[in-house]
LOSE-787330 format. One line per 2 residues: number of its first residue (from 1); for each residue z, y, x of C-alpha. Coordinates in steps of 0.001 Angstrom, whole numbers. Each point is the difference from the previous one (the first is absolute). Example, Ala and Ser with C-alpha at 12.3 -4.5 7.8 and 13.67 -1.06 7.14 Angstrom:
residues 2
1) 7800/-4500/12300 | -660/3440/1370;
***
This chain:
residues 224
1) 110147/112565/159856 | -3180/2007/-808;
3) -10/1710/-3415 | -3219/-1701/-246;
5) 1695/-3496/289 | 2796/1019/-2746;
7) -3119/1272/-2080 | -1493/-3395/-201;
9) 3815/-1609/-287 | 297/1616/-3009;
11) -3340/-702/-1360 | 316/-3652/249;
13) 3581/2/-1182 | -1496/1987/-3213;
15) -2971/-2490/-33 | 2633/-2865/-318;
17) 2056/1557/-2463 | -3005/201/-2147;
19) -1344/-2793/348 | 3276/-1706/-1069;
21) 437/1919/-2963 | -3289/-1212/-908;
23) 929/-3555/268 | 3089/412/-2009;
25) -1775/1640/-2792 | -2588/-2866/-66;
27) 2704/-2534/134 | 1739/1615/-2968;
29) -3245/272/-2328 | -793/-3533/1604;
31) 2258/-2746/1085 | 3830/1660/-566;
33) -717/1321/-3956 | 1770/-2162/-2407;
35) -1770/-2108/-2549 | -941/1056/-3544;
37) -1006/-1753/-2954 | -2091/891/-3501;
39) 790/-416/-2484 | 3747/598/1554;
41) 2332/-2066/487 | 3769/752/-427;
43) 1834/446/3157 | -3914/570/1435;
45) -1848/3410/969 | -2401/796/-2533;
47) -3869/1270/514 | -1638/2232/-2447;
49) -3144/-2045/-1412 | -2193/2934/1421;
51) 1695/442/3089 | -2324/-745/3019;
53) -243/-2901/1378 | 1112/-1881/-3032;
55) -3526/524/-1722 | -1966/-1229/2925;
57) 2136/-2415/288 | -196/-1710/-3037;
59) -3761/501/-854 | -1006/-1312/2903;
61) 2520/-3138/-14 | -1244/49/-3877;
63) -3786/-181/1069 | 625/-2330/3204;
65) 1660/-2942/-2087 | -2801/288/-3058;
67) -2626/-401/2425 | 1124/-2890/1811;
69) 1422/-1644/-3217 | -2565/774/-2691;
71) -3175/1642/2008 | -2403/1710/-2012;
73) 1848/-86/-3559 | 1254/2533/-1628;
75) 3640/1693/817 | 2221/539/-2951;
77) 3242/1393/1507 | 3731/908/-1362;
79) 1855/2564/1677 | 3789/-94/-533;
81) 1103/2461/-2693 | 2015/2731/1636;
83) -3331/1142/1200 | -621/3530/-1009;
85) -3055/1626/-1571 | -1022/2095/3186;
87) 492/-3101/2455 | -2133/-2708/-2751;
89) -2629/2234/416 | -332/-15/4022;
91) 345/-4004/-259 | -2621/76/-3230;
93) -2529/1647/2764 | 874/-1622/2540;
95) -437/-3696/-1434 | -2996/736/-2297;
97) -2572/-2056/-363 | 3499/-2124/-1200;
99) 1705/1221/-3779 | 3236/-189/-949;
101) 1558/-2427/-1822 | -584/108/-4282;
103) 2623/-1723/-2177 | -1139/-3777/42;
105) -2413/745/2863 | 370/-3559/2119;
107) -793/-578/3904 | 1853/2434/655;
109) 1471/927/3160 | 3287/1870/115;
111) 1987/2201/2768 | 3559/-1331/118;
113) 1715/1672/3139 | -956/1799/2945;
115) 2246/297/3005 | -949/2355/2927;
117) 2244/-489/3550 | -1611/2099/2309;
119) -3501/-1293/1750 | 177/-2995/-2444;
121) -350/-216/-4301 | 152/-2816/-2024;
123) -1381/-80/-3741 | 1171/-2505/-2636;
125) -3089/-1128/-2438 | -97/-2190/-3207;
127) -3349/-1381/-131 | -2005/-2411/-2286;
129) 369/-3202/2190 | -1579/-2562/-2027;
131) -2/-1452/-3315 | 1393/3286/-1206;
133) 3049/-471/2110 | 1050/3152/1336;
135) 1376/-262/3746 | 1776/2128/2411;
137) -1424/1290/3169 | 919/2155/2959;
139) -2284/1984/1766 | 953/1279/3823;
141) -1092/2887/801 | 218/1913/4181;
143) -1537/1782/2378 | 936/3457/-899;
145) -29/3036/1445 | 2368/2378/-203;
147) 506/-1552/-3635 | -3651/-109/-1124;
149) -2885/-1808/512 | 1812/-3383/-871;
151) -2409/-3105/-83 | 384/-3310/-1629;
153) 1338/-2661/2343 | 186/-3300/-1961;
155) 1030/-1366/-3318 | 3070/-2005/-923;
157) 264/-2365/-2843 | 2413/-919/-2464;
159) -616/-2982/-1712 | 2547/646/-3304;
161) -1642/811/-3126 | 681/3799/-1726;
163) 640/939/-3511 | -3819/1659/-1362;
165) -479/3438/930 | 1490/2977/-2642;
167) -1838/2866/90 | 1614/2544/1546;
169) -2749/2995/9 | 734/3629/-898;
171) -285/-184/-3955 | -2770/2862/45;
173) -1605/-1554/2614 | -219/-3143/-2430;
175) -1320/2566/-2782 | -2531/1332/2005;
177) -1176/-3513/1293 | 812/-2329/-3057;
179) 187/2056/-3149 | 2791/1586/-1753;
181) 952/-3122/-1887 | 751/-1944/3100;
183) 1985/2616/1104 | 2455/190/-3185;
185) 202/-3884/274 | 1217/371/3697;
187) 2614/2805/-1014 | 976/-2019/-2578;
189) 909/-3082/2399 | 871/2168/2738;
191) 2960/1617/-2238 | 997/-3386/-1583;
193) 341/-1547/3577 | 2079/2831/940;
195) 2048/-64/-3625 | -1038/3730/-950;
197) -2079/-1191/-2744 | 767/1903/-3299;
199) 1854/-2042/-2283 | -1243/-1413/-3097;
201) 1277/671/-3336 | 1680/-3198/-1384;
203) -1322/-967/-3294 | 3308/-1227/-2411;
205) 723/-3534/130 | -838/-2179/-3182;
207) 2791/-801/-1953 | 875/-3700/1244;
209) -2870/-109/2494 | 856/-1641/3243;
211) 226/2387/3106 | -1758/-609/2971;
213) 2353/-603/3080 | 484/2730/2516;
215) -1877/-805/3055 | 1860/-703/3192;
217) -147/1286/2987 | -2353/-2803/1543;
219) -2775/1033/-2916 | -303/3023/1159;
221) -3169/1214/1949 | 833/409/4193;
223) 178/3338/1520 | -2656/1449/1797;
***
């Protein structure tokens, strides 16, 4: 066989090679990567809030379901709280005209969960259905490209009522937006819901006064 002939043997066989190693790579960032959730889930792979795509992801699934629910009014949104200060701020750009949620803001439409699996994203949203009934919906989300670019497919439904939004935004984000004083409030409720609230001093009982009854377990205020 010519050397020639063994020259372009070997150039096709490295072509190949190549090409396939492409292919794999694309399949791993694509199709083969295993799914991840935030907020995280236990037993799930986490995402960083500011790790791309998970912003794109989200403010455009954010943006799609406004504007085919509630076109042309205004976007109040609540981001879950693990978000940190660096990563609010790309989302705070990147959804403007639309504010973040104030303490007793209402309409307010909240980011539950967002699950990425490759090519394909879903986002969980709590939205003002009607009435002041808060809803749950799920927006589906494909077409990426090597993990970006992800478009909104369709929206899916869910037809059980929600518990109102709690604000969940950075408290100096609420200082900056709201005012100092709504800020304390939040902390306030934030720590009590947590039980890291600073005890208060008990004042001595009255000498044959009757004592309130300890509250049970069922009085108490549900977790977050």
């Amino acid at each position: 066989m010519h050397s020639g002939s063994m020259d372009r043997i070997g150039s096709s066989f490295i072509a190949a090679s190549l090409a396939a190693c492409a292919i794999g790579a694309a399949l791993s960032l694509v199709g083969c990567s295993a799914p991840r959730t935030w907020p995280s889930v236990s037993g799930d792979q986490g995402i960083s809030a500011d790790a791309p795509p998970l912003p794109q992801v989200v403010v455009t699934a954010l943006k799609h379901a406004h504007n085919e629910v509630a076109p042309g009014g205004a976007l109040v949104y609540n981001l879950p709280e693990e978000i940190n200060l660096a990563a609010f701020a790309t989302y705070e750009r990147e959804l403007a005209p639309g504010k973040p949620m104030c303490p007793g803001d209402s309409g307010v439409w909240t980011v539950r969960r967002a699950r990425i699996d490759g090519s394909r994203a879903q986002v969980d949203l709590e939205y003002p259905a009607r009435d002041g009934i808060y809803q749950t919906l799920t927006v589906h989300l494909q077409g990426a490209s090597g993990g970006f670019g992800y478009r909104a497919d369709y929206l899916q439904y869910w037809k059980v009522p929600v518990r109102d939004p709690i604000c969940q935004t950075p408290l100096p984000v609420v200082e900056r937006l709201c005012g100092a004083d709504a800020a304390a409030r939040l902390k306030a409720e934030r720590d009590a819901r947590r039980g890291t609230a600073p005890a208060a001093a008990a004042a001595p009982a009255a000498s044959g006064a009757p004592q309130a009854p300890a509250a049970t377990s069922g009085d108490a205020e549900p977790g977050k």
